[in-house]
C-alpha positions as a Markdown table, in Angstrom:
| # | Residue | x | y | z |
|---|---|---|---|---|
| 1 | Unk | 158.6 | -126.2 | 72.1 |
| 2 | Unk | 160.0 | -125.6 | 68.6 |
| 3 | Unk | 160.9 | -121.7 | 70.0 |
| 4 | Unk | 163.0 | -122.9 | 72.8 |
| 5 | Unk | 164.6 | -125.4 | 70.0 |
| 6 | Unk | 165.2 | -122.7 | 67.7 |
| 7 | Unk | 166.5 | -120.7 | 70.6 |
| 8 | Unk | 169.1 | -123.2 | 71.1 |
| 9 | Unk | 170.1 | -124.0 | 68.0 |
| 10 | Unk | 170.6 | -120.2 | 68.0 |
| 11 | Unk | 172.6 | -119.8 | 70.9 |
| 12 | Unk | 174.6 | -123.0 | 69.7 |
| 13 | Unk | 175.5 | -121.2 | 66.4 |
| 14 | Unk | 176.3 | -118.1 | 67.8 |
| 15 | Unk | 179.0 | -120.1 | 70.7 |
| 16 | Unk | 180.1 | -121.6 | 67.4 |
| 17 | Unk | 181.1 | -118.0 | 65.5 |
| 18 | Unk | 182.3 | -117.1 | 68.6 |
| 19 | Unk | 184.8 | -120.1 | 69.6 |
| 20 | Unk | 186.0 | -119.0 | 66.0 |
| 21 | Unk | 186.8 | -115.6 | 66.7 |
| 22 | Unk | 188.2 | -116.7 | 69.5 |
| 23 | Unk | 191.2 | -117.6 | 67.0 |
| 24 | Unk | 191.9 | -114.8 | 64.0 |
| 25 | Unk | 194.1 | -116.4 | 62.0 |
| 26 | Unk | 195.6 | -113.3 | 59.6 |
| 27 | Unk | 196.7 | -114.1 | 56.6 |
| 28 | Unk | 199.8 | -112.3 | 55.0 |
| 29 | Unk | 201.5 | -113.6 | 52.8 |
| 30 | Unk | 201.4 | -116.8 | 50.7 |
| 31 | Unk | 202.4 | -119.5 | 53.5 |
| 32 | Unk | 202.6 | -117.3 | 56.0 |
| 33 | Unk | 199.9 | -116.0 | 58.8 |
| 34 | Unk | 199.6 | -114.4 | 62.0 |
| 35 | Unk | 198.1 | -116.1 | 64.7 |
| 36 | Unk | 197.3 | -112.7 | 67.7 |
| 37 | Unk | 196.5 | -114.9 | 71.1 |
| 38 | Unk | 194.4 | -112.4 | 73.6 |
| 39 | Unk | 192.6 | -112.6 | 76.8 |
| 40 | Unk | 192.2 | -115.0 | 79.1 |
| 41 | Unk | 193.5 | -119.3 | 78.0 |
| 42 | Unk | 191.2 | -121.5 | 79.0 |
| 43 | Unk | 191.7 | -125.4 | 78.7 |
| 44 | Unk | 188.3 | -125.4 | 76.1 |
| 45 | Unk | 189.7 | -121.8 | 74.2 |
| 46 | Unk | 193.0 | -123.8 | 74.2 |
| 47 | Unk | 191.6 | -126.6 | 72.3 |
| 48 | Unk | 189.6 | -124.6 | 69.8 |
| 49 | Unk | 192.8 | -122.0 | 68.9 |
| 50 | Unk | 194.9 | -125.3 | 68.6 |
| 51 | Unk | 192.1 | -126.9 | 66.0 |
| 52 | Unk | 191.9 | -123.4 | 64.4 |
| 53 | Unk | 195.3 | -123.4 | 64.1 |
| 54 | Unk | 196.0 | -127.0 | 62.7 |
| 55 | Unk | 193.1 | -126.8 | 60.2 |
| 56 | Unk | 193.8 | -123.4 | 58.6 |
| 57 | Unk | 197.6 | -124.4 | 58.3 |
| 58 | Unk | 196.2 | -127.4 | 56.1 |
| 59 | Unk | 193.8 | -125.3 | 54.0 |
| 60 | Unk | 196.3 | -122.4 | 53.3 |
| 61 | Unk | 199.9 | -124.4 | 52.7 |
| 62 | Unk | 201.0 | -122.6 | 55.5 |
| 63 | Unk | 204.9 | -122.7 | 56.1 |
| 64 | Unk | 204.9 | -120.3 | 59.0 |
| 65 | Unk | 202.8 | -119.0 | 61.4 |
| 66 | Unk | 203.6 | -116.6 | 63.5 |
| 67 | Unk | 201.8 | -116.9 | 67.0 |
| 68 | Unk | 201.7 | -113.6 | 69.0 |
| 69 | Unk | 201.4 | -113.5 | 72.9 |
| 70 | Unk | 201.4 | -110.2 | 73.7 |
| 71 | Unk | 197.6 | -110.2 | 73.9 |
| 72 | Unk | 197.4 | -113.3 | 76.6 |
| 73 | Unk | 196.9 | -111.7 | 80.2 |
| 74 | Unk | 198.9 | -114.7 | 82.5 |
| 75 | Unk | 200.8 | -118.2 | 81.9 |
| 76 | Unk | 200.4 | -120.9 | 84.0 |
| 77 | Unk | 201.8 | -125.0 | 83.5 |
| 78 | Unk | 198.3 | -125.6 | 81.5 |
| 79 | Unk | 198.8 | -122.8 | 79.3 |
| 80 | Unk | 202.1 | -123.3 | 78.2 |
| 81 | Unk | 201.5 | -127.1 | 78.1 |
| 82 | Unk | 199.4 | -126.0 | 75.4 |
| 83 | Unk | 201.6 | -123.9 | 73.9 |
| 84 | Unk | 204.1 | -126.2 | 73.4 |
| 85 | Unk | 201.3 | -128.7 | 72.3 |
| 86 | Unk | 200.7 | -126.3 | 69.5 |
| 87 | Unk | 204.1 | -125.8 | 68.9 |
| 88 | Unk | 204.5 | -129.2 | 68.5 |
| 89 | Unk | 201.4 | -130.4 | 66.3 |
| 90 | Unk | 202.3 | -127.4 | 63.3 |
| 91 | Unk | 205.5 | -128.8 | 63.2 |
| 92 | Unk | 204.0 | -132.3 | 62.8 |
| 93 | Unk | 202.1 | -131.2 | 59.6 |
| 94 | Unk | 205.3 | -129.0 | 58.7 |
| 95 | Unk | 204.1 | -125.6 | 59.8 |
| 96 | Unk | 206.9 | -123.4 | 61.2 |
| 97 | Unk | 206.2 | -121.8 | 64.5 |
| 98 | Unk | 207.1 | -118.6 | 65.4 |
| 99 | Unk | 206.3 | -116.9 | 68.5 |
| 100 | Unk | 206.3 | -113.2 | 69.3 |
| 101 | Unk | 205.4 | -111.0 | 72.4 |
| 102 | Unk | 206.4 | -112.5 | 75.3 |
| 103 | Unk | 206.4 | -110.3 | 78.1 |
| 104 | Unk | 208.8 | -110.0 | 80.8 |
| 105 | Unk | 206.1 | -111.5 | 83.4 |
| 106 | Unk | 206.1 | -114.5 | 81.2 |
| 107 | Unk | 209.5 | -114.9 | 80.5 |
| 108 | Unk | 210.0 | -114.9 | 84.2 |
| 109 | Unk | 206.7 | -117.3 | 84.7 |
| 110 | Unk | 207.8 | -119.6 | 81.5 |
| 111 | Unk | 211.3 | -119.5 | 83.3 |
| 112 | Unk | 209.9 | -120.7 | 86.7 |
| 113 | Unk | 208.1 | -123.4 | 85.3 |
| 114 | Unk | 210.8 | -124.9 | 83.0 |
| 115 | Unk | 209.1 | -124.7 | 79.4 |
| 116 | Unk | 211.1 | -126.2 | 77.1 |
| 117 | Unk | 210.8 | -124.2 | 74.0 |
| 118 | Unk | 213.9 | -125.8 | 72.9 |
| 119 | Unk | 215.2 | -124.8 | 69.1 |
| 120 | Unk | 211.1 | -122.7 | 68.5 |
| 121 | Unk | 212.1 | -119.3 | 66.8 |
| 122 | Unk | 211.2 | -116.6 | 69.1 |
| 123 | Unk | 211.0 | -112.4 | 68.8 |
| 124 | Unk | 210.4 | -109.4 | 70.3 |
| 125 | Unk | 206.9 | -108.2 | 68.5 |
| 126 | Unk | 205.3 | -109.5 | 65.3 |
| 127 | Unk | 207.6 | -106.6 | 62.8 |
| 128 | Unk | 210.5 | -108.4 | 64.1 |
| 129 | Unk | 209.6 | -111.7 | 62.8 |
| 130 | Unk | 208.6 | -110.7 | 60.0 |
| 131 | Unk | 211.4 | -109.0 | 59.0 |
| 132 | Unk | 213.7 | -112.2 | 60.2 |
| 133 | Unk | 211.6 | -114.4 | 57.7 |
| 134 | Unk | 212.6 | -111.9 | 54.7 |
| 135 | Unk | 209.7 | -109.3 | 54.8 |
| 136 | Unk | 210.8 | -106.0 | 54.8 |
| 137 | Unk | 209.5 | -103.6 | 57.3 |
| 138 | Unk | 208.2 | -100.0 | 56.5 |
């Protein structure tokens, strides 16, 4: 019995690390970070990313981050409710969002489905933002 206990506790730990990677947060500069969404957005990976996101803004003094899409594979309504969610909740604890990569599929999807990304700084690819926020390229 205390195998299959330590066998869960485990496999708990390991969903744990795993959930967490599920959000790289890449650090660049002081107050600034990348956030690189990839794969598939599930309502639970949603949540985590978000928390991920909120709490390492806190921890760092983070002014911006930048949250890439390039990496996410489709959009639907829950998704981008999420998004904008996210969007919304670094602003709250003043955390500039800035969002990079969207596709043409999306644009057309995010189009169809009327998100309201309103006055949210969006670019091209990651280089571009970075270079709009005063870091030079090479």
């Amino acid at each position: 019995m205390s195998s299959l206990l330590t066998y869960v506790l485990e496999l708990d730990q390991a969903n744990q690390q795993i959930q967490n990677l599920s959000a790289p947060i890449v650090p660049i500069t002081k107050g600034l970070a990348i956030l690189p969404i990839i794969g598939d957005i599930t309502g639970t990976r949603a949540q985590t990313i978000i928390h991920i996101a909120l709490s390492y803004s806190q921890e760092m003094s983070l002014t911006h981050l930048v949250i890439d899409l390039s990496g996410i594979l489709k959009i639907d309504n829950t998704i981008s409710g999420y998004l904008l969610s996210m969007v919304n909740m670094l602003r709250l604890v003043g955390v500039e969002p800035i969002l990079t990569g969207f596709r043409p599929d999306m644009a057309i999807k995010a189009h169809e489905i009327n998100i309201d990304l309103g006055d949210v700084k969006i670019y091209s690819n990651v280089r571009e933002a970075l270079s709009r926020i005063g870091l030079a390229s090479t």
